[in-house]
N, C-alpha and C positions, 0 to 999 in steps of 0.2 A: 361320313365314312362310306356310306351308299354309294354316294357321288364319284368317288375318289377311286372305288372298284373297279365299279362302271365304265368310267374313263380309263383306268390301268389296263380290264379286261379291252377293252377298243384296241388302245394303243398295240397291246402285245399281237391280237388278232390281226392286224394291220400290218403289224411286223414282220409276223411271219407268212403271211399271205405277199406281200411285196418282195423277202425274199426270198421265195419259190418261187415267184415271178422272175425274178432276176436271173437265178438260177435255169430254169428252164429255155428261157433266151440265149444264155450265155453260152449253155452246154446245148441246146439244137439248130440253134439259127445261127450264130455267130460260132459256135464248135470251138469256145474258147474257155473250157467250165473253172468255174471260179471256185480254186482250194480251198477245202473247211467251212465254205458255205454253209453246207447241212448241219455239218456239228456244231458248227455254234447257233444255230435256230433253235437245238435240242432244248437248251436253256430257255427261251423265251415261249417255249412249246409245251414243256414244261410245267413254270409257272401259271400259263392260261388254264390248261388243265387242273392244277393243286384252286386257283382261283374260280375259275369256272364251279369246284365242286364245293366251294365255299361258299359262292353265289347261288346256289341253286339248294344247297344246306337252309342260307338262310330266307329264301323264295318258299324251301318246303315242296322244291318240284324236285324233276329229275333232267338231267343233262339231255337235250334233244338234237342231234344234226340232221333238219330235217329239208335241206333245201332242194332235193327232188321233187318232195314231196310238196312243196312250195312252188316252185315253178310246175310242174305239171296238173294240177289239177284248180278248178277254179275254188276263189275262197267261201266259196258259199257250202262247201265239202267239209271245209274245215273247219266252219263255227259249228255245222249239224253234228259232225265226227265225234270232236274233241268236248263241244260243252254238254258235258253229261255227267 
């Protein structure tokens, strides 16, 4: 069942990341924006969140978007930071 989250969570993350990609090409670069786009990501946006908090329920952690904070500093920051 682990497994199966894991994977579900990817997919949807992928989803919705590919299209806002799409979207954003369509609607600045090509100035052609594709109908209903948005609204129906809602769905799959959605669910990663209801799952994410499922996932993170049964981790026993909390939900973290930390990719600034991942890219900008080196990871020796963030084993001294966090493992305490």
């Amino acid at each position: 069942m682990n497994r199966f989250v894991s994977l579900l969570l990817t997919g949807l993350i992928c989803l919705v990341a590919i299209g806002q990609f799409v979207q954003v090409i369509t609607r600045y670069v090509l100035e052609i924006p594709v109908m209903g786009l948005e609204e129906s990501l809602l769905y799959p946006t959605l669910w990663l969140y209801v799952l994410g908090a499922v996932n993170a329920s049964r981790e026993n952690t909390h939900i973290r978007a930390n990719v600034l904070e991942i890219f900008l500093k080196p990871p020796s920051v963030h084993h001294s930071r966090h493992s305490g």
